[in-house]
N, C-alpha and C positions, 0 to 999 in steps of 0.2 A: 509412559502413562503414570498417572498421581496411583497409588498402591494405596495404602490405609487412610480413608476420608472419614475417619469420623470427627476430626476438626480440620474442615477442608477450608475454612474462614484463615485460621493460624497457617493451614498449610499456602494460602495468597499473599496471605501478610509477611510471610517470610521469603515471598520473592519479592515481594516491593521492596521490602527493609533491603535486602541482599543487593535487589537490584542500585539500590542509591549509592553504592561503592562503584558501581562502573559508568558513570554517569558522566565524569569529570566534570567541568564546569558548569554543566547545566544541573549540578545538585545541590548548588544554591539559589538555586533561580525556584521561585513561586513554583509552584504545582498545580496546572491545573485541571481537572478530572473531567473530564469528555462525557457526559450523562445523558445517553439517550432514552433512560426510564426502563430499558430491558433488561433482562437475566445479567447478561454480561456485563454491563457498567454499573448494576447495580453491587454484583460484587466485587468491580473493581474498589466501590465507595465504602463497601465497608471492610476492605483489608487495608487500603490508605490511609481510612480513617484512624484505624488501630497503629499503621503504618508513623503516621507523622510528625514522631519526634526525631526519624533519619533526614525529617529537610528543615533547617534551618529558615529557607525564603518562605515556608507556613503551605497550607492544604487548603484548594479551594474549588468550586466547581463549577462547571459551565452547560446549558442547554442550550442548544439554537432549536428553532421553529423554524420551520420550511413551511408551514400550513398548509400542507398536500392531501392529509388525510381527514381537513376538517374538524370534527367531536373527537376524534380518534387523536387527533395531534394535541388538542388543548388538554386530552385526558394525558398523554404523555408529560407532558409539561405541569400537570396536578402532582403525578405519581412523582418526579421530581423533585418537587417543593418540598412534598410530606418524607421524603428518602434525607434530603441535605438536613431539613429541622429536626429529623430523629439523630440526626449524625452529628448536627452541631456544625455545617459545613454552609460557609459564605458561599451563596450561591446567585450566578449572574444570569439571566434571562437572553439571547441573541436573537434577532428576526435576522434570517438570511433567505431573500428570494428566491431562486432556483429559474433564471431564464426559459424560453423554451426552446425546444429542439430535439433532436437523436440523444441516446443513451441519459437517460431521466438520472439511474443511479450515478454517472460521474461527475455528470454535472451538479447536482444533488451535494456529491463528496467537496465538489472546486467550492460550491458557495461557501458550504460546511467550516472548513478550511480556513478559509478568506476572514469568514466571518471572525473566528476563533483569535485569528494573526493580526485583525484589526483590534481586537478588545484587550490583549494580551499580548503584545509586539514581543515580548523580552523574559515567557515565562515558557517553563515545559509541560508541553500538552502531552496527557497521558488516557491511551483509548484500552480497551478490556480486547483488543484482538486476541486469540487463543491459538491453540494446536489445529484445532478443527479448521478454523477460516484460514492457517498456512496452510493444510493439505488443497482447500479447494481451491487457495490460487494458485497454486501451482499447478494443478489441474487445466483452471482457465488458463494462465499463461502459457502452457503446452498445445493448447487446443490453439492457440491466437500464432502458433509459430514462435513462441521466444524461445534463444538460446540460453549459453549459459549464465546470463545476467540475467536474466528474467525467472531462471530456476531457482536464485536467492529470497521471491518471495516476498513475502514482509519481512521487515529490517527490525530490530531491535529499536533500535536510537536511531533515528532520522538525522542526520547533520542539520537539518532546520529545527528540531526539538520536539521531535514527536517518538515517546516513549510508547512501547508496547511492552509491557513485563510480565507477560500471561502467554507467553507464546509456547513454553512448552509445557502447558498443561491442559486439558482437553474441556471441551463444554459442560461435560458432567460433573467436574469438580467447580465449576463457575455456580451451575444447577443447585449443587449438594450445599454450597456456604451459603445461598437464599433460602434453601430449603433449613439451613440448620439455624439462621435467625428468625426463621418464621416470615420472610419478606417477601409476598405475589407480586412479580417483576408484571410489567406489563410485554406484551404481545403486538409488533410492529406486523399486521396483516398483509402490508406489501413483501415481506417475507416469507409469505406463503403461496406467492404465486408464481406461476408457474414459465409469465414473462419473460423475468430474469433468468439469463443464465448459472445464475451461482445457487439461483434457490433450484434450479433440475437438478445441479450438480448436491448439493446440501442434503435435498428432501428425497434423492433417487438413487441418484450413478452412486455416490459413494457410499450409502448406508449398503448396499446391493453389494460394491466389490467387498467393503469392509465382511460382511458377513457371508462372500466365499473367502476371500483371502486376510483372514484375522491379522492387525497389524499396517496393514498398506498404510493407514492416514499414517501411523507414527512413523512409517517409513518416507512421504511421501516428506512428511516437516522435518525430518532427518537430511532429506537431499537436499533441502532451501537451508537450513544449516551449517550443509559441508561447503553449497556454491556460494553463501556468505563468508567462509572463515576464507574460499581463495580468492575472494574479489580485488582484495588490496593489492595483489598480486596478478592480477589480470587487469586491473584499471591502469596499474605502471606502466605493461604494456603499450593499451590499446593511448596510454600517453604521449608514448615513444612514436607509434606511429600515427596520429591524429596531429603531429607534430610535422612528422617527414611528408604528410600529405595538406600541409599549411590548409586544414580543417578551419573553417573560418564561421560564425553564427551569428543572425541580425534579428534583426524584430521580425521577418517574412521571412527566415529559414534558413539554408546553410550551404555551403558549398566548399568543393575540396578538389584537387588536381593530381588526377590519375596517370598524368605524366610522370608524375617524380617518381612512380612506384618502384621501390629498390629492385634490381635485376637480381639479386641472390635471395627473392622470396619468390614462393609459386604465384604463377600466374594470378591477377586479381580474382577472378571469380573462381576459384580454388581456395582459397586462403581464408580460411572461416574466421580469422581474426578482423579482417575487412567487414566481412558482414557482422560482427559483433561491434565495431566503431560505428558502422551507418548506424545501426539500433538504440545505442547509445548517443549519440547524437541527434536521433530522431526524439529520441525523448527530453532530450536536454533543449532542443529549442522547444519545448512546449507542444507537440503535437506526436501523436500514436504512432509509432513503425507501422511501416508495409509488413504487409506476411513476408515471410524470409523467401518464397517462389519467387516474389515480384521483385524482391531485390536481387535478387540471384542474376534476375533477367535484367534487371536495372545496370548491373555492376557488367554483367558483359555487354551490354548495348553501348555503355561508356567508353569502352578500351577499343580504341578503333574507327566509331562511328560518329557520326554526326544527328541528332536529332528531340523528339521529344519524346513524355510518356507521363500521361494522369494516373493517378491514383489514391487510394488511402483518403484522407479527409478535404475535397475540393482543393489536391496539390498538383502540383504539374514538374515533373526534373525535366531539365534544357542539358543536355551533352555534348559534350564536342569538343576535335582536342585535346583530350584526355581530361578536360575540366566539367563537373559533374556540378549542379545548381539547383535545388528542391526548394519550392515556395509554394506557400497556398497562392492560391488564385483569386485575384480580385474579383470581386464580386461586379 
């Protein structure tokens, strides 16, 4: 946790600086600052701004509009304008629609995203995520069955170029450097409801444990931290065997042959390296893991059997053979 805030602005500004030495090649590349008009990226704007004589490719910002919330959205998009003009910060406008369907927030995040990567192909995007929002997903990921790749949380540097440089400092200190320029962030009200899981988990469960067990959140971003530092070391792995099991991925999904499975490892559906590959590869073709039950059950219906089994987002796995095949399902 941030200890003496009474320049909690310097204290931000001195992890962006800091952070731009570990950046490697993406620390010449444009900077661009993620601006949703709230507490959080509003002080990401003003320690970057103070920030950016460590980037050479220059400091610049971006807002997309979703138009979800109406007067509320365009007021988001004012408070924006009047933030970048006090900062002196080149600031780009983005419409990203939000299709419709289940889970409003991800798809929400995909447009978000898209949007950013189509305006900016070749610059590093940089969002205000903090200590606070790695405890809670670590949280949700726990609740969702992820193992220990999904304990790692939010990532520092994305390999596609998405910076977070606030991750170990807590929301109070984001609070306290608006509060010490004098700057009323605006208030995203879908964050206040009660819908989302992250806002139960924000507005309830964790202020509740935090305040019997003082600590947990710093504890909680401390485990996404340590499952970070062994990832590189468990990705080699799960290389080595995504290799021996000729792991194969298409535009409709993925498939792998449980025949080849070495005889001097446990049995497939024992071997929690196995189910840390499915996960991993569920994510990588683009679509959500099963909870780890279903694959558990998935992985032994494969070794042996012949047959089918739906699940997860409109997918269906075909087995048999010992060869395993997971596709969405045409509509």
């Amino acid at each position: 946790m941030d200890g003496d805030l009474r320049d909690p602005v310097g204290i931000l500004t001195e992890s962006v600086s800091r952070g731009a030495s570990t950046l490697g090649e993406w620390s010449v590349r444009p900077l661009v600052l993620c601006l949703s008009g709230g507490t959080d990226s509003s002080a990401l704007a003003f320690a970057a701004q103070r920030a950016r004589g460590a980037f050479p490719g220059g400091v610049q910002s971006a807002h997309v509009l979703h138009k979800l919330r109406g007067s509320e959205s365009e007021g988001d998009a004012a408070s924006v304008r009047e933030l970048c003009g006090r900062l002196g910060l080149p600031l780009t406008l983005l419409d990203a629609a939000v299709e419709p369907g289940p889970n409003l927030e991800e798809r929400a995040r995909d447009a978000r995203y898209a949007a950013l990567r189509r305006a900016f192909p070749n610059s590093l995007l940089v969002t205000a995520h903090h200590l606070d929002d790695q405890s809670e997903t670590v949280i949700l990921r726990l609740l969702r069955g992820a193992g220990a790749r999904g304990l790692g949380g939010i990532s520092t540097l994305r390999d596609d170029g998405i910076w977070r440089p606030f991750l170990s400092h807590p929301r109070s200190t984001l609070e306290a450097a608006c509060d010490q320029v004098g700057w009323t962030a605006r208030t995203d009200s879908s964050n206040l409801h009660p819908t989302f899981a992250r806002n139960r988990i924000r507005l309830d469960f964790l202020p509740g444990w935090e305040a019997s067990e003082p600590g947990v959140s710093l504890a909680l971003a401390s485990l996404a931290e340590s499952a970070q530092a062994l990832a590189p070391f468990l990705e080699r792995g799960l290389d080595r065997l995504a290799s021996t099991l000729s792991v194969e991925l298409d535009r409709n999904g993925f498939s792998l042959d449980l025949s080849l499975w070495p005889p001097d490892r446990p049995p497939p559906h024992e071997d929690p390296e196995l189910d840390l590959l499915l996960e991993r590869t569920w994510t990588r073709s683009g679509r959500r893991p099963w909870a780890t039950a279903q694959r558990t059950r998935l992985i032994q219906d494969s070794t042996g059997h012949s047959g089918k089994r739906t699940g997860g987002q409109s997918e269906i796995a075909v087995f048999g053979g010992g060869r395993l095949r997971v596709e969405v399902v045409s509509p």
